[in-house]
ZAKOLTOR-156814 format. One line per field, with one value per residue: residue number from 0; residue in three letters; chain; x negated, y, z of N, C-alpha, C, O, CB in turn. Coordinates in pm, 1 decimal, decimal comma. Glycine has a CB too. Layout:
N
resi: (NUM/...)
resn: (ala/...)
chain: (A/...)
n_x: (X/...)
n_y: (Y/...)
n_z: (Z/...)
ca_x: (X/...)
ca_y: (Y/...)
ca_z: (Z/...)
c_x: (X/...)
c_y: (Y/...)
c_z: (Z/...)
o_x: (X/...)
o_y: (Y/...)
o_z: (Z/...)
cb_x: (X/...)
cb_y: (Y/...)
cb_z: (Z/...)
This chain:
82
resi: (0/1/2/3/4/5/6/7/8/9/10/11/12/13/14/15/16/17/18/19/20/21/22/23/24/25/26/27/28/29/30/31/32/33/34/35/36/37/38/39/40/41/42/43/44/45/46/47/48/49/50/51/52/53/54/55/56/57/58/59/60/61/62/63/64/65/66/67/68/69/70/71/72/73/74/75/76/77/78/79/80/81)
resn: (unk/unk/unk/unk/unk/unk/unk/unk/unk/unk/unk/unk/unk/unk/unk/unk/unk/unk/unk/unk/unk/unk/unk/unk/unk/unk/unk/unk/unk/unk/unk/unk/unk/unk/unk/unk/unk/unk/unk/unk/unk/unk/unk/unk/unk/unk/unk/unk/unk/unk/unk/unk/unk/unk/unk/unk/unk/unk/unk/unk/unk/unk/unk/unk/unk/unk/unk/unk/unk/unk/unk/unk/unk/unk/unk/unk/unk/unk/unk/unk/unk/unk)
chain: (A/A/A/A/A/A/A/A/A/A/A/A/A/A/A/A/A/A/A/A/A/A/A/A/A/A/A/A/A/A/A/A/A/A/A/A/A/A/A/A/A/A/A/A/A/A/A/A/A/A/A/A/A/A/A/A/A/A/A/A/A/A/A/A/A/A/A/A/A/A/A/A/A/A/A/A/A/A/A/A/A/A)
n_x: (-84,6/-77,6/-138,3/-129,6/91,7/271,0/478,4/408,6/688,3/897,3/1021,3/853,4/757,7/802,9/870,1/738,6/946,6/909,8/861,9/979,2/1293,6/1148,3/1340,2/1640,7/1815,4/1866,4/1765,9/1916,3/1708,2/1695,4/1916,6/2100,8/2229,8/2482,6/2619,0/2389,0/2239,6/1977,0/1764,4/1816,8/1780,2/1942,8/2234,6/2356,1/2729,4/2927,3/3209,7/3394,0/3543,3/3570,3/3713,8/3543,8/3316,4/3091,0/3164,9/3031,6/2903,9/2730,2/2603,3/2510,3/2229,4/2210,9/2429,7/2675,5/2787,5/2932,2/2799,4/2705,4/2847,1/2800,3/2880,9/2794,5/2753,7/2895,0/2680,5/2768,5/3132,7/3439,7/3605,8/3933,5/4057,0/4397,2)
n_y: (-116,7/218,9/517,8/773,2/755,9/825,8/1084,8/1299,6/1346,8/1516,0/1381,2/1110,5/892,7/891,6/764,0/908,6/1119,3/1135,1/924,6/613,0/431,0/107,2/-120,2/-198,0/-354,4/-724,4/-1000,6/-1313,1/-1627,4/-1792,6/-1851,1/-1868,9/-2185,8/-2312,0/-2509,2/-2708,6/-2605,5/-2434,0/-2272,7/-2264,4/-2352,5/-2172,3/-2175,5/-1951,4/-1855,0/-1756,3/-1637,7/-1439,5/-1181,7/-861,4/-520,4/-341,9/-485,5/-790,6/-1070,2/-1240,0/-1636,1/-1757,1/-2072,4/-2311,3/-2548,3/-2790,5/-2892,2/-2772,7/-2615,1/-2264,9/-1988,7/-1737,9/-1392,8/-1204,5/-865,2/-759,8/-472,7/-265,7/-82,0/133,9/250,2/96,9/142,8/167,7/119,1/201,4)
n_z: (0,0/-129,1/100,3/-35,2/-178,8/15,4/217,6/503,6/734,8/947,1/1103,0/1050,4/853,8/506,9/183,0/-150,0/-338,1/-592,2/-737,1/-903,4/-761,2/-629,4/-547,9/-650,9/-642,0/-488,5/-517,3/-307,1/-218,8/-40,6/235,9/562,9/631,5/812,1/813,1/775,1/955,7/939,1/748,5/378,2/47,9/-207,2/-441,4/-708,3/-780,7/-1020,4/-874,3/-928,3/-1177,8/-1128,2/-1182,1/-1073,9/-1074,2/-1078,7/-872,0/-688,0/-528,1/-298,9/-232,5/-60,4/-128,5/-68,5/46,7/-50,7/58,5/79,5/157,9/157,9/39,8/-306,5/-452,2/-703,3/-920,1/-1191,2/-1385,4/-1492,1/-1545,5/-1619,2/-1958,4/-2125,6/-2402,1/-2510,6)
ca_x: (0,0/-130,2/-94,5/-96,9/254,5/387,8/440,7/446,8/791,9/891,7/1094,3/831,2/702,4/876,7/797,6/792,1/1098,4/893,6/847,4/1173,0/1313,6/1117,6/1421,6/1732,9/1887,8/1775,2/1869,4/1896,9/1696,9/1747,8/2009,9/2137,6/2398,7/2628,2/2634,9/2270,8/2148,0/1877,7/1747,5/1817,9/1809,0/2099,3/2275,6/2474,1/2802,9/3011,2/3323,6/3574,4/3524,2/3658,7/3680,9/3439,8/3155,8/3087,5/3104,6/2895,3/2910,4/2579,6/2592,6/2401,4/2196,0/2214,3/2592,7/2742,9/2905,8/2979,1/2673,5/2697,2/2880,9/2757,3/2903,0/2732,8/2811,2/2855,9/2654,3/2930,5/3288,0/3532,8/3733,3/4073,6/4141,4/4519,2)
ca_y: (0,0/329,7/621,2/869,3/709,7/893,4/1171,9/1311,6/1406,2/1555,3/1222,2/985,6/873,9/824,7/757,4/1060,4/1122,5/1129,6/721,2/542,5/284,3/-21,0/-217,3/-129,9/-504,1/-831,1/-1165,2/-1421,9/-1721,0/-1876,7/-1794,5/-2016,9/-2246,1/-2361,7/-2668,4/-2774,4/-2547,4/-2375,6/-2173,2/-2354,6/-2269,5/-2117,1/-2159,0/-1848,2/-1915,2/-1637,0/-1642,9/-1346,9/-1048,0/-744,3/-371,8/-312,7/-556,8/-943,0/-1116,2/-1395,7/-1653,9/-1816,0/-2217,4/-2444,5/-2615,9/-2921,3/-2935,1/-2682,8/-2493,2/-2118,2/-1903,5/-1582,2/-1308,2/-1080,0/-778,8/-663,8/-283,2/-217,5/53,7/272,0/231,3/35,4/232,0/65,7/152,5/144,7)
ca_z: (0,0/-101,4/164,9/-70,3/-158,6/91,1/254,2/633,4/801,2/1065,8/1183,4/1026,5/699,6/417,5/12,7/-218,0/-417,1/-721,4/-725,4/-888,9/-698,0/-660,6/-570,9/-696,4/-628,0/-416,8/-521,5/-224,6/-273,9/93,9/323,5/669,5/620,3/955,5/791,6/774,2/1100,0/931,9/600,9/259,7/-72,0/-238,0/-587,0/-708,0/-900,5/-1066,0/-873,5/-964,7/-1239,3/-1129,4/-1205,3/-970,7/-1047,3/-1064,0/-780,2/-702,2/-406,4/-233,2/-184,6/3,7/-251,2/-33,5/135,0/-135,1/199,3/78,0/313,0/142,7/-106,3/-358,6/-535,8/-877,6/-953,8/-1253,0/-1407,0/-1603,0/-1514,7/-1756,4/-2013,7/-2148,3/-2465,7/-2569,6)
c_x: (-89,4/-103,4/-98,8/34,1/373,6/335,6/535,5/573,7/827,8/968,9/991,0/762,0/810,1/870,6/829,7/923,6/1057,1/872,6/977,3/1186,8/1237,2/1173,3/1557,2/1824,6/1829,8/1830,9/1824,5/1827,3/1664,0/1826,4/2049,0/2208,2/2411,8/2593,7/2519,1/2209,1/2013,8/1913,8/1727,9/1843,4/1950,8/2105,2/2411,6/2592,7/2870,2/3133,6/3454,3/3469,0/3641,1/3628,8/3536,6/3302,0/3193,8/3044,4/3068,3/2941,3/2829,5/2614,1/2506,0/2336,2/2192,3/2368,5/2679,6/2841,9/2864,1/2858,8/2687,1/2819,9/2798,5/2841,2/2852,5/2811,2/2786,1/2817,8/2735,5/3026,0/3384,4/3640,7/3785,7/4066,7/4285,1/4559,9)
c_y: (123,3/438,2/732,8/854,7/804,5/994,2/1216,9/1403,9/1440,1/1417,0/1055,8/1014,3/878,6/837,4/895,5/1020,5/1118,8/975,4/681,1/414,4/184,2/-120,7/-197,8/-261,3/-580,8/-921,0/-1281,5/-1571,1/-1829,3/-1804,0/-1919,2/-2048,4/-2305,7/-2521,0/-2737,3/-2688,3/-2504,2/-2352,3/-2236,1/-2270,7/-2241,3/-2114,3/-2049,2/-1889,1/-1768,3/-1700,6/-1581,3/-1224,3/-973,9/-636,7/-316,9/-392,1/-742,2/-977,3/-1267,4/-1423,0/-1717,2/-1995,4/-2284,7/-2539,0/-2770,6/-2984,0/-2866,4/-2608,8/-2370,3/-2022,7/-1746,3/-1564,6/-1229,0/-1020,3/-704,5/-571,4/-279,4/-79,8/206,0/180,6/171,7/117,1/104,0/182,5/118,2/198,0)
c_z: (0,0/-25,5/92,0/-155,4/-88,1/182,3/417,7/679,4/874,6/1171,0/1148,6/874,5/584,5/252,8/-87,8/-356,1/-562,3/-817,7/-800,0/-809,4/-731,7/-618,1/-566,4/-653,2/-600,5/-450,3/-405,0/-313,4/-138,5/185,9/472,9/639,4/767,1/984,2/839,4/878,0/1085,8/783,5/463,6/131,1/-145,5/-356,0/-607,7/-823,0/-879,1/-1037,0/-927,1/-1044,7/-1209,2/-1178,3/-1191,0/-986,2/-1064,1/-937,0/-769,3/-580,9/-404,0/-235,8/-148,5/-68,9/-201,7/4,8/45,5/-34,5/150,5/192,2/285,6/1,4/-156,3/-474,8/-663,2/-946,8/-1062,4/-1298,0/-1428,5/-1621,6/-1691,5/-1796,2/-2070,2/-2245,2/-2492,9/-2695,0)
o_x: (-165,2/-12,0/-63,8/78,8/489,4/220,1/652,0/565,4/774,9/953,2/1018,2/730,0/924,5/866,1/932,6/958,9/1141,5/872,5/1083,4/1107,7/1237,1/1110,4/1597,4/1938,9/1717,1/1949,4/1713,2/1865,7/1609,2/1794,4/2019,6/2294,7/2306,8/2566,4/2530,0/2088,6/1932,1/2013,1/1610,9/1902,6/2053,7/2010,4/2522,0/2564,4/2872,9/3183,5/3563,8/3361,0/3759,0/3516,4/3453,0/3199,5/3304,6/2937,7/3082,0/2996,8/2812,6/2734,7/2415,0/2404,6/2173,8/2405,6/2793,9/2951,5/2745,0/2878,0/2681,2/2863,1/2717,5/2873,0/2886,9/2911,5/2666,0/2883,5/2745,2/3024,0/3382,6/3734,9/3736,7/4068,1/4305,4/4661,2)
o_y: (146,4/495,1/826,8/959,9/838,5/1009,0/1192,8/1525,8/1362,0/1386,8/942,1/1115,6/858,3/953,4/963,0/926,1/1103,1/949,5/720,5/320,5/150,9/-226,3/-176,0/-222,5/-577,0/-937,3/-1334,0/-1615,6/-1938,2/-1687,7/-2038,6/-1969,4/-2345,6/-2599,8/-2817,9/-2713,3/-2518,6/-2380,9/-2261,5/-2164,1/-2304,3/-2063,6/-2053,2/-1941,9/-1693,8/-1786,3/-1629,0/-1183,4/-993,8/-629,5/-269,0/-366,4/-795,9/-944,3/-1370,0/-1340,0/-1771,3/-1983,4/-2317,5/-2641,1/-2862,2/-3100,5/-2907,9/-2558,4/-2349,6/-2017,7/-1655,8/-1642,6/-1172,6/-1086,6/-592,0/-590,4/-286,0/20,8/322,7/73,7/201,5/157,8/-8,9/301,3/-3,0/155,3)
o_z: (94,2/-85,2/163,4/-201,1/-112,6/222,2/449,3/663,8/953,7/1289,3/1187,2/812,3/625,3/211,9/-88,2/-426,7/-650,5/-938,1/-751,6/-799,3/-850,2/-624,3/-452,2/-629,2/-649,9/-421,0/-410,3/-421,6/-155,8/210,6/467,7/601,5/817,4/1074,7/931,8/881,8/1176,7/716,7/434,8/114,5/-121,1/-416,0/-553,4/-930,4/-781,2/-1109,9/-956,9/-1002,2/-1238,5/-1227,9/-1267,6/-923,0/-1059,9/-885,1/-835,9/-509,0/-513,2/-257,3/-224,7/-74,9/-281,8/-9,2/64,3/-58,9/173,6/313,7/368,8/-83,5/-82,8/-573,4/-699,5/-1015,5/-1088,6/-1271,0/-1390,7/-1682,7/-1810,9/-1728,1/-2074,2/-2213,1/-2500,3/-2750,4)
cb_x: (96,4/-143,1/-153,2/-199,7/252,4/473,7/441,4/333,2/843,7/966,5/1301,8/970,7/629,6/992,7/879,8/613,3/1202,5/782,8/860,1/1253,8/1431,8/1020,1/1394,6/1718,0/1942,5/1751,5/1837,9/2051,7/1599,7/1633,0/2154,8/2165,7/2432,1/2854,3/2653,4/2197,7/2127,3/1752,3/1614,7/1930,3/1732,7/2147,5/2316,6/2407,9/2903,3/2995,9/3319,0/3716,7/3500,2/3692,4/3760,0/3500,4/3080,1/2998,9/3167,9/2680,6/3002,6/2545,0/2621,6/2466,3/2048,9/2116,6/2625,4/2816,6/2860,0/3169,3/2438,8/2499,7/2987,4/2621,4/2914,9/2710,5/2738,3/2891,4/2597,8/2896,7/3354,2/3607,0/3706,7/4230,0/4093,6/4626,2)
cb_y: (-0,4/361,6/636,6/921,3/579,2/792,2/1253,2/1354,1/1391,1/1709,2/1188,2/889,2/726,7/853,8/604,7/1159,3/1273,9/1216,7/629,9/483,1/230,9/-42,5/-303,4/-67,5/-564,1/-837,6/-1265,0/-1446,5/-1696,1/-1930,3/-1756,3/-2033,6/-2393,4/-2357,0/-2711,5/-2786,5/-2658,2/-2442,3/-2079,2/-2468,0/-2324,2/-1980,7/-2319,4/-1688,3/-2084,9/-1581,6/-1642,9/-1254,1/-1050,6/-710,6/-294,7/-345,5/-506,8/-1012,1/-1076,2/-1376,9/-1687,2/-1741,5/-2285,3/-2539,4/-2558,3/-2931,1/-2866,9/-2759,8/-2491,0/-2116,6/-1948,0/-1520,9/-1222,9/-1096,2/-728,8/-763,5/-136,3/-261,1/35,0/355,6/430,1/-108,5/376,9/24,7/150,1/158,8)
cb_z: (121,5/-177,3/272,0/-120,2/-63,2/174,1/128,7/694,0/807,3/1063,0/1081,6/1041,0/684,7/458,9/-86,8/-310,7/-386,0/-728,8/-521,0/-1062,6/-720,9/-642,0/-500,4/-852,6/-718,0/-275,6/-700,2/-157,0/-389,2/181,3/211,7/800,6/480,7/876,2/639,7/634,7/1211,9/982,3/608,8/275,9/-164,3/-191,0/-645,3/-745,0/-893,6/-1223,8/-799,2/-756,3/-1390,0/-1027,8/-1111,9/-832,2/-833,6/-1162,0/-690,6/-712,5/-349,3/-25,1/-246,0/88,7/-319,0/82,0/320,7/-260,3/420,1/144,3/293,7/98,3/-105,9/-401,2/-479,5/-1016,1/-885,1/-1284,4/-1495,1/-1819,1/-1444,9/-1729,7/-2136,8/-2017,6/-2531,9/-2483,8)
C-alpha cells in the first residue's frame, strides 16, 4: 500500500478522491452455512429479475441450503417503450 494514496484528516485517513473505486462489487466465494457449521463454498443461481436488479441466491456447494442473497443494480434504469 502506497501512503501517498492517501491523505491526512482531521478524523483519520482516508484515500484521495482522485483514485476510482477499486471495488465497486464483491462476489462471495465462501459464506457459513447452519447446515454444515462452518465456512463452505458457495454456488450463485439467478433467482428473480426485477426492475431493480438481478437477484442472485448463495448455496451451500455441499448441502445446497440457501446461506446468502444478492441484489445486482442495474446501471441505467429500464425504459418501457409502448
Amino acid at each position: 500500500m502506497d501512503p501517498r494514496n492517501f491523505q491526512n484528516m482531521p478524523g483519520g485517513f482516508s484515500q484521495k478522491e482522485d483514485q476510482p473505486d477499486m471495488y465497486k462489487e464483491f462476489e462471495a466465494t465462501e459464506l457459513y452455512c447452519n447446515r454444515c457449521k462452518k465456512a463452505v463454498p458457495v454456488r450463485k443461481r439467478l433467482l428473480l429479475v426485477v426492475p431493480d436488479g438481478d437477484k442472485y441466491e448463495y448455496l451451500c456447494a455441499f448441502c445446497s441450503e440457501s446461506v446468502g442473497f444478492k441484489l445486482d443494480r442495474k446501471e441505467s434504469p429500464i425504459s418501457v417503450i409502448i
